[in-house]
Biopython code that builds the backbone (N, CA, C, O; Angstrom):
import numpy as np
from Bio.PDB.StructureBuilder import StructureBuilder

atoms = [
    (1, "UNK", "N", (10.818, 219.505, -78.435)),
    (1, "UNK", "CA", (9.535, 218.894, -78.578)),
    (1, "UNK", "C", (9.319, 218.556, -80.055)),
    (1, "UNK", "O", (9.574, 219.549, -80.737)),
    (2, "UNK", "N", (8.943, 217.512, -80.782)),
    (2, "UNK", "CA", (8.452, 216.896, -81.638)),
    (2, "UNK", "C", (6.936, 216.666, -81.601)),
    (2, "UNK", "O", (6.458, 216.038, -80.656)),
    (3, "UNK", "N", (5.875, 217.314, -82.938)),
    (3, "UNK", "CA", (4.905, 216.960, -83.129)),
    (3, "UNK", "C", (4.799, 216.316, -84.591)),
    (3, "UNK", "O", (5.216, 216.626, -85.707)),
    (4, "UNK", "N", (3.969, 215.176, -83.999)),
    (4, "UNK", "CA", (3.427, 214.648, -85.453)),
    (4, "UNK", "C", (1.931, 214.349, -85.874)),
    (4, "UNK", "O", (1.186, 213.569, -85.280)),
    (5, "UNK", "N", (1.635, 215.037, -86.910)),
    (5, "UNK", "CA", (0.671, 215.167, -87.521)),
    (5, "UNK", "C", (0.155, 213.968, -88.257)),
    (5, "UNK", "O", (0.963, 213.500, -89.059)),
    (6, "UNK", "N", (-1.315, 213.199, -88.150)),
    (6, "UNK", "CA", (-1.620, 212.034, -89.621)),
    (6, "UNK", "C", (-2.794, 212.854, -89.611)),
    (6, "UNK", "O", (-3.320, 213.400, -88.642)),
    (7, "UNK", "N", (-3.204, 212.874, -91.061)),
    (7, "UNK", "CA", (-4.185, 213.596, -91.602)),
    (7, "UNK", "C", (-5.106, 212.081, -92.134)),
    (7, "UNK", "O", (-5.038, 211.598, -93.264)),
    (8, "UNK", "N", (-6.018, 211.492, -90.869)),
    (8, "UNK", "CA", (-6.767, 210.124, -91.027)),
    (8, "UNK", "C", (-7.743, 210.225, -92.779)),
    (8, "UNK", "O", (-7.826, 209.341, -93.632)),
    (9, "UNK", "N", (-8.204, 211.307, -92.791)),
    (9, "UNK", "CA", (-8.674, 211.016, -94.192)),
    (9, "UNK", "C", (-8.077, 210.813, -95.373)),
    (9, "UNK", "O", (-8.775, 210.423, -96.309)),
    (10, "UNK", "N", (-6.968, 210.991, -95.520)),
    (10, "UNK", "CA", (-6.350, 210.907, -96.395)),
    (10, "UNK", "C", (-5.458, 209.241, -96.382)),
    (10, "UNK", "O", (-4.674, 208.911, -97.271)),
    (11, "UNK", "N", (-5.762, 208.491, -95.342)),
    (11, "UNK", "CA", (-4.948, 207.417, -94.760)),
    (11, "UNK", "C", (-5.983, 205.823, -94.873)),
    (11, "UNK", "O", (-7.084, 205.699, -94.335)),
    (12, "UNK", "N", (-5.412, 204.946, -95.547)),
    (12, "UNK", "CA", (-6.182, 203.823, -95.260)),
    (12, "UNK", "C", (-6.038, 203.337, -93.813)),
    (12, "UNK", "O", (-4.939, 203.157, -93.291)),
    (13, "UNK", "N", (-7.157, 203.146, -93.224)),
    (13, "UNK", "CA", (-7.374, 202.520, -92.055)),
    (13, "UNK", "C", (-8.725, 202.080, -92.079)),
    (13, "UNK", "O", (-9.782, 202.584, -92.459)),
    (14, "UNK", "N", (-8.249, 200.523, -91.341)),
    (14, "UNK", "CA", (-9.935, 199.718, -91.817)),
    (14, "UNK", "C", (-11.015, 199.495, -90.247)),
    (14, "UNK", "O", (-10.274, 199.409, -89.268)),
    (15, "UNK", "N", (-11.580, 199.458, -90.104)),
    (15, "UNK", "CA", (-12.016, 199.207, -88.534)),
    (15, "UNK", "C", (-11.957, 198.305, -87.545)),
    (15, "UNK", "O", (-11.562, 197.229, -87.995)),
    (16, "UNK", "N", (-12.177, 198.271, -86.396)),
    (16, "UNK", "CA", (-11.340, 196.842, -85.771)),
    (16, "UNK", "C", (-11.917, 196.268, -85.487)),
    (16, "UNK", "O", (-12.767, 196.629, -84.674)),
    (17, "UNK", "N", (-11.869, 194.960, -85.956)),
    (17, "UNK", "CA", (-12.226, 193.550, -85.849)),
    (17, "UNK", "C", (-12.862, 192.987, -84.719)),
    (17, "UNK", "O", (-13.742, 192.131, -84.812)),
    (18, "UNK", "N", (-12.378, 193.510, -83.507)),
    (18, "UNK", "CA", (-12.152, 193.244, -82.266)),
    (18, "UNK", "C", (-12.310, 191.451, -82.031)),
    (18, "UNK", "O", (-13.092, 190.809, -81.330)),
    (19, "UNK", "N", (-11.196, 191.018, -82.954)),
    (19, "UNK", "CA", (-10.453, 189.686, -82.870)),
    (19, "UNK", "C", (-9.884, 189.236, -82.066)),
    (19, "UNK", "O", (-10.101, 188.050, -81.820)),
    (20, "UNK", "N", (-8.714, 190.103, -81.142)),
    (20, "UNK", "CA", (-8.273, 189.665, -80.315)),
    (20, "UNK", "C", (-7.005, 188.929, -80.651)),
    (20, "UNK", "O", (-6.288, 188.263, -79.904)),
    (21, "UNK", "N", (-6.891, 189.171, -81.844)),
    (21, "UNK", "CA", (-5.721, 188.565, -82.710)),
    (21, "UNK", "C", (-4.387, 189.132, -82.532)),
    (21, "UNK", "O", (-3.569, 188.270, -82.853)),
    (22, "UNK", "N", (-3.830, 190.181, -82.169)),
    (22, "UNK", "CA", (-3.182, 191.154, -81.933)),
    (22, "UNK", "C", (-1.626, 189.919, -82.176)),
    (22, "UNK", "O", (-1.599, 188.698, -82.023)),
    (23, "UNK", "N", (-0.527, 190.862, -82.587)),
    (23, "UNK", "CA", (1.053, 190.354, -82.979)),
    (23, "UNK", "C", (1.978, 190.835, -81.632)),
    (23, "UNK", "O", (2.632, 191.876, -81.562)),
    (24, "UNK", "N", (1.911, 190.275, -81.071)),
    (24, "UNK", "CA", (3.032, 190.717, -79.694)),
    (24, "UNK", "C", (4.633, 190.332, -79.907)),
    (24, "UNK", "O", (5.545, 190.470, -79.093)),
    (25, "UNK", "N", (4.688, 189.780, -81.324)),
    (25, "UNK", "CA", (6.036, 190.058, -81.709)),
    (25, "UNK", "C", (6.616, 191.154, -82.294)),
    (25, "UNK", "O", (7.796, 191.293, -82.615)),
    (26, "UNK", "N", (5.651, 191.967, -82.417)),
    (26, "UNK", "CA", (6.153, 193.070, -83.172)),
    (26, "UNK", "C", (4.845, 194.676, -82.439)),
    (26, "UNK", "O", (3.822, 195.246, -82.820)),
    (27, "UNK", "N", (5.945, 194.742, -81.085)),
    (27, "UNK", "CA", (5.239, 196.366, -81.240)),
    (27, "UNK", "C", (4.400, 197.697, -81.795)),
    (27, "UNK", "O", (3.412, 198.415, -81.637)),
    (28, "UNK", "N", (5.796, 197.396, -82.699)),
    (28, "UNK", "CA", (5.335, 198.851, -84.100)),
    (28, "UNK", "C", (4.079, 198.139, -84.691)),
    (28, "UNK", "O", (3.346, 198.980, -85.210)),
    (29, "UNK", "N", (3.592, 196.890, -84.788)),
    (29, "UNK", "CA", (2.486, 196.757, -85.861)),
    (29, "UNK", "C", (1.993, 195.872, -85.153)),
    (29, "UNK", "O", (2.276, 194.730, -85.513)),
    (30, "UNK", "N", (0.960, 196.029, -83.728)),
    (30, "UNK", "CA", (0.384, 194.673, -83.091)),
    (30, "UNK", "C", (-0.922, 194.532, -83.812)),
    (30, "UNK", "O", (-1.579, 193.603, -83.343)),
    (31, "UNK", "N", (-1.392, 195.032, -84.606)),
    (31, "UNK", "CA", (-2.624, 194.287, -85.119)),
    (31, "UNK", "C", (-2.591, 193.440, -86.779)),
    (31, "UNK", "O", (-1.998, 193.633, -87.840)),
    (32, "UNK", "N", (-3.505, 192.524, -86.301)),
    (32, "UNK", "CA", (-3.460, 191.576, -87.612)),
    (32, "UNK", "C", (-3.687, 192.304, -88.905)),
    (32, "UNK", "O", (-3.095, 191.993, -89.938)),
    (33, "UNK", "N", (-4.433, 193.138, -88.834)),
    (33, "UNK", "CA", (-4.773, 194.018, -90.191)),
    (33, "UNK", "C", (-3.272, 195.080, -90.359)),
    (33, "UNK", "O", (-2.648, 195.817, -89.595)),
    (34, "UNK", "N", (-3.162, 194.721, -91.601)),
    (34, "UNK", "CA", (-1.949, 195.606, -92.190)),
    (34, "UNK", "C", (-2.933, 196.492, -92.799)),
    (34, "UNK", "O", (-3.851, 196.184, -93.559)),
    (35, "UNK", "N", (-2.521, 197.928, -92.238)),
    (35, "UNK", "CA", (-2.607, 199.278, -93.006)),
    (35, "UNK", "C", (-1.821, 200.300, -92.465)),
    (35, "UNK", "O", (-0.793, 200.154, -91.804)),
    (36, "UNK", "N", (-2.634, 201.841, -92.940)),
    (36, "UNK", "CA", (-1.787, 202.766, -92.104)),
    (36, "UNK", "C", (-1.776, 203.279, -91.023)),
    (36, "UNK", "O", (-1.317, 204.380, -90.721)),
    (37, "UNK", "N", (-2.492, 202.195, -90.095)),
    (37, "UNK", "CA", (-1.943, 202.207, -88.198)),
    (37, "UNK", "C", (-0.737, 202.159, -88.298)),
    (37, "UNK", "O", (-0.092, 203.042, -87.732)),
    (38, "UNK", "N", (0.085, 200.935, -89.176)),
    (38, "UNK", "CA", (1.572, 200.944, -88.753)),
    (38, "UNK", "C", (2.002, 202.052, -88.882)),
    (38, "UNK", "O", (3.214, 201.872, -88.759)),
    (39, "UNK", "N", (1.805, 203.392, -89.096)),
    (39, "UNK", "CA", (2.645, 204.571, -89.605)),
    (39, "UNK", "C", (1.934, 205.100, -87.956)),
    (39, "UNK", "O", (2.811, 205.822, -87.483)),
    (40, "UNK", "N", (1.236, 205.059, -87.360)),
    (40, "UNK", "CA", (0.285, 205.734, -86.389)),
    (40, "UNK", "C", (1.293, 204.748, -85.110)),
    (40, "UNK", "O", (2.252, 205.383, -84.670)),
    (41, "UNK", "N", (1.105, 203.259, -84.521)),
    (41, "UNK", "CA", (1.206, 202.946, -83.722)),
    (41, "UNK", "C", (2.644, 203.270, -82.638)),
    (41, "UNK", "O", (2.643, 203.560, -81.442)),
    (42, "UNK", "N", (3.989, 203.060, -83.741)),
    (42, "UNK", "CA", (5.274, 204.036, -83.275)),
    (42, "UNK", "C", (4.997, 204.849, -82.543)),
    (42, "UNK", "O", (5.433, 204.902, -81.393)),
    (43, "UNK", "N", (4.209, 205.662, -83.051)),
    (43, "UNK", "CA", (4.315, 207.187, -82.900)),
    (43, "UNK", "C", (3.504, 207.520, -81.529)),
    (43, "UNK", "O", (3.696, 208.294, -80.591)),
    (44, "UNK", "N", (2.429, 206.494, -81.888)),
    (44, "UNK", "CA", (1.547, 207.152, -80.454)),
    (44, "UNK", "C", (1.936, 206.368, -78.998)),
    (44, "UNK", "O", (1.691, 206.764, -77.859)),
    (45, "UNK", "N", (2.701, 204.979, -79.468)),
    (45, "UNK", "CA", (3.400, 204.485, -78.152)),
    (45, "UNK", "C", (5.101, 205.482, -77.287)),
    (45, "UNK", "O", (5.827, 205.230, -76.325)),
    (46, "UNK", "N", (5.058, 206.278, -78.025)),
    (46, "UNK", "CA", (6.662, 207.183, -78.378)),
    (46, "UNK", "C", (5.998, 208.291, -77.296)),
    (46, "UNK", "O", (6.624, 208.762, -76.345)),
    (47, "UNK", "N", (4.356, 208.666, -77.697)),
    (47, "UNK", "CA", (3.909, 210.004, -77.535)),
    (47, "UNK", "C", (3.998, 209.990, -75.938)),
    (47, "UNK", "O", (3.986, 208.889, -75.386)),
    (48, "UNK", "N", (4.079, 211.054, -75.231)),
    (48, "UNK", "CA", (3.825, 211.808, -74.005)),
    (48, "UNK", "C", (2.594, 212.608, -73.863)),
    (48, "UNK", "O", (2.249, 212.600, -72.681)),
    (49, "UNK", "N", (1.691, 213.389, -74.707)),
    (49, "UNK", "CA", (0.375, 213.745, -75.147)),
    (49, "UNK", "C", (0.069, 213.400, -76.134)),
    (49, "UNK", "O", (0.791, 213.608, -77.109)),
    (50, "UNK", "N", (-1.204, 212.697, -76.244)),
    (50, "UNK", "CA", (-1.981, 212.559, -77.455)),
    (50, "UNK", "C", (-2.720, 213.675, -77.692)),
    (50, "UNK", "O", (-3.610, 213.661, -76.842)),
    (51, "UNK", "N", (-2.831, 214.590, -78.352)),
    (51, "UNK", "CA", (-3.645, 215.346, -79.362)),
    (51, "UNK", "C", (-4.819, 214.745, -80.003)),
    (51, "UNK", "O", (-4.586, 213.832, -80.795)),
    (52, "UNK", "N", (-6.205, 215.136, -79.781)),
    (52, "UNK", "CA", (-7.070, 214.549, -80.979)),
    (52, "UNK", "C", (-7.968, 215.448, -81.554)),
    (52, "UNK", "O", (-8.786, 216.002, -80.819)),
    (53, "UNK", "N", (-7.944, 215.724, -82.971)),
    (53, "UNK", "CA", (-8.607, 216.788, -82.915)),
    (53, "UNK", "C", (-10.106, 216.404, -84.241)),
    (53, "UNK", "O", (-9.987, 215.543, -85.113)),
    (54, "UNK", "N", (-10.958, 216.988, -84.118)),
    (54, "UNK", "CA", (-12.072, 216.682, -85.017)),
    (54, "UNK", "C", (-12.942, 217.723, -85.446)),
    (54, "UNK", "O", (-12.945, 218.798, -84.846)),
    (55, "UNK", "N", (-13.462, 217.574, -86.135)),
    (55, "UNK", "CA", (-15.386, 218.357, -86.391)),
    (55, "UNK", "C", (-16.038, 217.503, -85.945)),
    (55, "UNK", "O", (-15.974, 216.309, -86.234)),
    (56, "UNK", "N", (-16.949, 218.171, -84.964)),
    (56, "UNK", "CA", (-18.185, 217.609, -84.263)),
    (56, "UNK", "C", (-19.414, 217.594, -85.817)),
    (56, "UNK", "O", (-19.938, 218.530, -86.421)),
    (57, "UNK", "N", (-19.512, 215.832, -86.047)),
    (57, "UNK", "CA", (-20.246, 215.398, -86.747)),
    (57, "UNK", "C", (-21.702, 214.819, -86.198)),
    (57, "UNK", "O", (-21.110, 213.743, -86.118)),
    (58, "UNK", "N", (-22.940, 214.538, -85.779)),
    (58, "UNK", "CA", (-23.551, 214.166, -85.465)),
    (58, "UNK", "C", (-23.352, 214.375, -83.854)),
    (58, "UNK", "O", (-23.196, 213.224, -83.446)),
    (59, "UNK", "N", (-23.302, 214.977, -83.086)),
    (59, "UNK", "CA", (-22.779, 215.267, -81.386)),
    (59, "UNK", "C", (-21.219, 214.218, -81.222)),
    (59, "UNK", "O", (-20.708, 214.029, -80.118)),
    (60, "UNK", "N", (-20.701, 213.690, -82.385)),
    (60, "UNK", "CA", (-20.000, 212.955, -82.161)),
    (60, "UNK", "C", (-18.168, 213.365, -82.747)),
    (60, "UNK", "O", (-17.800, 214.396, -83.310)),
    (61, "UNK", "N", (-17.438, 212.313, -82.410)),
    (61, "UNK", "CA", (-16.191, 212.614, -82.922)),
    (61, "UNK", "C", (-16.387, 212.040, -84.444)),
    (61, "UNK", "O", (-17.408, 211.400, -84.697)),
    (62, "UNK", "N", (-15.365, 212.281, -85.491)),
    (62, "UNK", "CA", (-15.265, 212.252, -87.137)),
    (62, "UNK", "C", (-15.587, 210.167, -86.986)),
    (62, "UNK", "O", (-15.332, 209.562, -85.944)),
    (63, "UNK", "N", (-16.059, 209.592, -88.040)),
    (63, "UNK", "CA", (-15.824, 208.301, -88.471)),
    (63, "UNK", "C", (-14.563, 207.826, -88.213)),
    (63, "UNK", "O", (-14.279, 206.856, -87.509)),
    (64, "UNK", "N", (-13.444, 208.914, -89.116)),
    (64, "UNK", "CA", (-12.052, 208.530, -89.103)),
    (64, "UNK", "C", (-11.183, 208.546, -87.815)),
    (64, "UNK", "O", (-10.219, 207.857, -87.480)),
    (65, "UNK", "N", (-11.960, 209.737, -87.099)),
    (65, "UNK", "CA", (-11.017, 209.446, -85.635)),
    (65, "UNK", "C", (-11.355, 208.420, -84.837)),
    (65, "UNK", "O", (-10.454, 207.863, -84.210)),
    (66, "UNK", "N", (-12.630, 208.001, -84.713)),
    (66, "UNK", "CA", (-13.148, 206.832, -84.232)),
    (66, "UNK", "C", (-12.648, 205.573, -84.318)),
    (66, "UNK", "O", (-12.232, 204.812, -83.444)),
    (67, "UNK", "N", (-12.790, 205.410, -86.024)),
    (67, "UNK", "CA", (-12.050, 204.373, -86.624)),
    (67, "UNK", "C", (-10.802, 204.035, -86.004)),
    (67, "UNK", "O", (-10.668, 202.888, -85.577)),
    (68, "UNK", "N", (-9.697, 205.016, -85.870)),
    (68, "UNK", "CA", (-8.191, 204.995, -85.554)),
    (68, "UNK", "C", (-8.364, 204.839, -84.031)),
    (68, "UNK", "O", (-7.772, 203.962, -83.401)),
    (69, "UNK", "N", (-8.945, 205.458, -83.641)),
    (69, "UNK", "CA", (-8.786, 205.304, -82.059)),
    (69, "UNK", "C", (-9.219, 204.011, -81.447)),
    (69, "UNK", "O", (-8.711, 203.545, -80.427)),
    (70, "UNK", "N", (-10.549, 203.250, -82.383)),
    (70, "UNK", "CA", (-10.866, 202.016, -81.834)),
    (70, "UNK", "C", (-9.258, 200.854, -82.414)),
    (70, "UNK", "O", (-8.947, 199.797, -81.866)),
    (71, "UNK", "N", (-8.706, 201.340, -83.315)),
    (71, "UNK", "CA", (-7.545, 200.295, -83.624)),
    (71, "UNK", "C", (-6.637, 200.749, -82.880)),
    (71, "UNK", "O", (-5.561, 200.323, -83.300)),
    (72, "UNK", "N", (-6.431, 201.735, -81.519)),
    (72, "UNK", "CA", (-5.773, 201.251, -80.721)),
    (72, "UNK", "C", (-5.474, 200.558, -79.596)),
    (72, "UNK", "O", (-4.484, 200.709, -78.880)),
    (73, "UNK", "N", (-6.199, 199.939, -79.492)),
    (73, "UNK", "CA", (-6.859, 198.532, -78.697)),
    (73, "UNK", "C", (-6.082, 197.535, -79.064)),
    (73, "UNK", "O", (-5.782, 196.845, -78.090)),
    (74, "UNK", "N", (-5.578, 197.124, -80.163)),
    (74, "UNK", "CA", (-4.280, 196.199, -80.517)),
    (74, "UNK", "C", (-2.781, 196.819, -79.468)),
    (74, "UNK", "O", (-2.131, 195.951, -78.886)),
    (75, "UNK", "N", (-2.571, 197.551, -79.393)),
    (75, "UNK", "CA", (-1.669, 198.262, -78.233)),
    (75, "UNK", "C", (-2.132, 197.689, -76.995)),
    (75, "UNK", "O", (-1.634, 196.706, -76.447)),
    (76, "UNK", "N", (-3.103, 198.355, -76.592)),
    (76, "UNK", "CA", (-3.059, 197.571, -75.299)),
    (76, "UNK", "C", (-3.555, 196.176, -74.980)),
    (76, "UNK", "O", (-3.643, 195.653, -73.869)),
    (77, "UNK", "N", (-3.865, 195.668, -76.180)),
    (77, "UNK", "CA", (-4.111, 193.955, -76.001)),
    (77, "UNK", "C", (-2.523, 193.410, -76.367)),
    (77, "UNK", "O", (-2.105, 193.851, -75.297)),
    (78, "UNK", "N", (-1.706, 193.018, -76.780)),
    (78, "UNK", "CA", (-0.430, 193.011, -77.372)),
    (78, "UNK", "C", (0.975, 193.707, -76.105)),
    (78, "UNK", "O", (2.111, 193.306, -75.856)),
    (79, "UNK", "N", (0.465, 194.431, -75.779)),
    (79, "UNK", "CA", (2.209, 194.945, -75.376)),
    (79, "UNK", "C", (2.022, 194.977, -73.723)),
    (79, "UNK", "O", (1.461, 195.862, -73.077)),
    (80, "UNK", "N", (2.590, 193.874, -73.262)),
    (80, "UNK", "CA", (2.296, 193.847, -71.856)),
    (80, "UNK", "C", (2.823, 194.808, -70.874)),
    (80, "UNK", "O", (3.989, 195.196, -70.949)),
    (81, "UNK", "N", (1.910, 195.263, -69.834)),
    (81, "UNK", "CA", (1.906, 196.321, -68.892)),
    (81, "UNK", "C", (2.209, 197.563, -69.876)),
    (81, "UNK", "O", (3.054, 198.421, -69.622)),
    (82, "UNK", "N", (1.395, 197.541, -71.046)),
    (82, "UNK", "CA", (1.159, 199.087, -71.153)),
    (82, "UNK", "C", (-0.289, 199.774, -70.616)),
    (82, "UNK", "O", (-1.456, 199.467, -70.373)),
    (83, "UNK", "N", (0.673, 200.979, -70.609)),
    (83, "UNK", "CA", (-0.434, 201.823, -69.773)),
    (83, "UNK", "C", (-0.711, 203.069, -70.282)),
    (83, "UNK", "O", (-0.407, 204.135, -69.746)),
    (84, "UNK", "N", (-1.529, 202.865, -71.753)),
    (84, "UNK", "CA", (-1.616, 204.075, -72.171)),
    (84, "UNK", "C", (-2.673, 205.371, -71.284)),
    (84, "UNK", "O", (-2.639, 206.598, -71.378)),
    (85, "UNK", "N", (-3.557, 204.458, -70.440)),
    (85, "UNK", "CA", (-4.649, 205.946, -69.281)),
    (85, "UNK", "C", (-3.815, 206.457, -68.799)),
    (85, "UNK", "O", (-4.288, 207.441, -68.231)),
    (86, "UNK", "N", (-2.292, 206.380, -68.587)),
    (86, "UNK", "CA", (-1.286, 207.183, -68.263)),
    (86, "UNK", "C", (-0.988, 208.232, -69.077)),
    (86, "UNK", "O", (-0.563, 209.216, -68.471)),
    (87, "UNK", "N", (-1.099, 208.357, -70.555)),
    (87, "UNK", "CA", (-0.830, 209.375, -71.311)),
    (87, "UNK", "C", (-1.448, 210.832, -70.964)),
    (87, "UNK", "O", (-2.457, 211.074, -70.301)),
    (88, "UNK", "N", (-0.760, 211.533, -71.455)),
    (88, "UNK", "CA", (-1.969, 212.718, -71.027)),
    (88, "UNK", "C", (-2.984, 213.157, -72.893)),
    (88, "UNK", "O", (-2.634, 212.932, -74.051)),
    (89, "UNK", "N", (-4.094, 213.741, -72.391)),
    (89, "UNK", "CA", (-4.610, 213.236, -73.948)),
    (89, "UNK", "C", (-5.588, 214.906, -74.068)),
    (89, "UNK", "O", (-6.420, 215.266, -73.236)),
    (90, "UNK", "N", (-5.306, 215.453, -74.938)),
    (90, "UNK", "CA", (-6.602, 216.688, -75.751)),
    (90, "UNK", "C", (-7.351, 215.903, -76.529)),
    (90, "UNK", "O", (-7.021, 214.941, -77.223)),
    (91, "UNK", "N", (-8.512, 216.459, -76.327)),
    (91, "UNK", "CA", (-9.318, 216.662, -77.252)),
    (91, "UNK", "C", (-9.678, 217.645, -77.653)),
    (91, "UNK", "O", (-10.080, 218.442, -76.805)),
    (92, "UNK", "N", (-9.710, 218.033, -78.976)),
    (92, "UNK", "CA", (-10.223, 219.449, -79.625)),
    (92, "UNK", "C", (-11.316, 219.071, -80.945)),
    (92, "UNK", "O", (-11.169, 218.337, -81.923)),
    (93, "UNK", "N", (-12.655, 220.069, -80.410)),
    (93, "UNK", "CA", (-13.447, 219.711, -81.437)),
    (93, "UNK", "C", (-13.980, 220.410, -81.505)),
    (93, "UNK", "O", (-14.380, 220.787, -80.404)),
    (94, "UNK", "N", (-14.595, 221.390, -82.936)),
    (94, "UNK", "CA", (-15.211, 222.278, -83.749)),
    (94, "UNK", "C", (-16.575, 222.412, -84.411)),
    (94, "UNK", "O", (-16.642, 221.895, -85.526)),
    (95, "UNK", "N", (-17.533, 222.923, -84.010)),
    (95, "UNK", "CA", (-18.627, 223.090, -84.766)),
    (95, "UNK", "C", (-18.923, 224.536, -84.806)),
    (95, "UNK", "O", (-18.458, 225.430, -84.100)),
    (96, "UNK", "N", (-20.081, 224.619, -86.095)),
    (96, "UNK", "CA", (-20.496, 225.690, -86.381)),
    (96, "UNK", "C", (-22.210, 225.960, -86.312)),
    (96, "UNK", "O", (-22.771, 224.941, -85.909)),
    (97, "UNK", "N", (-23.064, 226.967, -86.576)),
    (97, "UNK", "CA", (-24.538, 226.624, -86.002)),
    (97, "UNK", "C", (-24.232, 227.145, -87.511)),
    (97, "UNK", "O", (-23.254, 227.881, -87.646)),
    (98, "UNK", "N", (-25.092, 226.773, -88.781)),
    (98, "UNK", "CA", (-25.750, 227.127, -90.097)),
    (98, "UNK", "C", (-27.081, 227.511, -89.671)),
    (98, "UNK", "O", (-27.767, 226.755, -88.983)),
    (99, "UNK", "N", (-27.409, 228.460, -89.986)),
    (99, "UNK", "CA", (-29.254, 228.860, -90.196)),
    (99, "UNK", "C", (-29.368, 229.331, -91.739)),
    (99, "UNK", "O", (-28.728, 229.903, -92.621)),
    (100, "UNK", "N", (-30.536, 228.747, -91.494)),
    (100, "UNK", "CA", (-30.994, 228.754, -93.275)),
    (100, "UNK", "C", (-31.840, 229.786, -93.729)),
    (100, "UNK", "O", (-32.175, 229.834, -94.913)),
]
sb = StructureBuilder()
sb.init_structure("model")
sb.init_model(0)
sb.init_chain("A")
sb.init_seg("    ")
for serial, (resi, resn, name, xyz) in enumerate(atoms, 1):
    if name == "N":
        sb.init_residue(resn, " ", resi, " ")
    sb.init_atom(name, np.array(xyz, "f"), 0.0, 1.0, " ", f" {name:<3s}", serial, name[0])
structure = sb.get_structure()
């Protein structure tokens, strides 16, 4: 088994366009925006479970996981008969109660 880790904050990724523009010549990098999805998209078309993990920010998932997860929508606009609702997928997410 192989796991791979991206640590999204530390990673440029810009938000998606939802252009519709998508590169179906090239798999590894179907969206028009060049950043560091291309290091992400390999990996998560490769994957057998997706992992997602966050801090519960506002009842919600992080900006950054959001961000990344809405740019994978170039995947399934781009690469015909994929079927990523086939993946199997975690979610893991963390909060704490502060009293003042």
């Amino acid at each position: 088994m192989r796991v791979t880790v991206f640590n999204l904050d530390s990673m440029n990724i810009s938000g998606c366009k939802g252009c519709f523009g998508g590169n179906i010549k090239d798999p590894n990098s179907p969206c028009v925006q060049k950043d560091d999805m291309d290091k992400i998209y390999p990996v998560y078309k490769d994957a057998d479970i997706v992992v997602l993990a966050s801090p519960l920010y506002y009842w919600n998932l992080s900006g950054q996981l959001r961000t990344a997860f809405d740019r994978l929508f170039a995947v399934e606009e781009t690469v015909p008969n994929w079927r990523s609702h086939e993946k199997g997928a975690i979610l893991l997410m963390a909060a704490e109660e502060r009293r003042f």
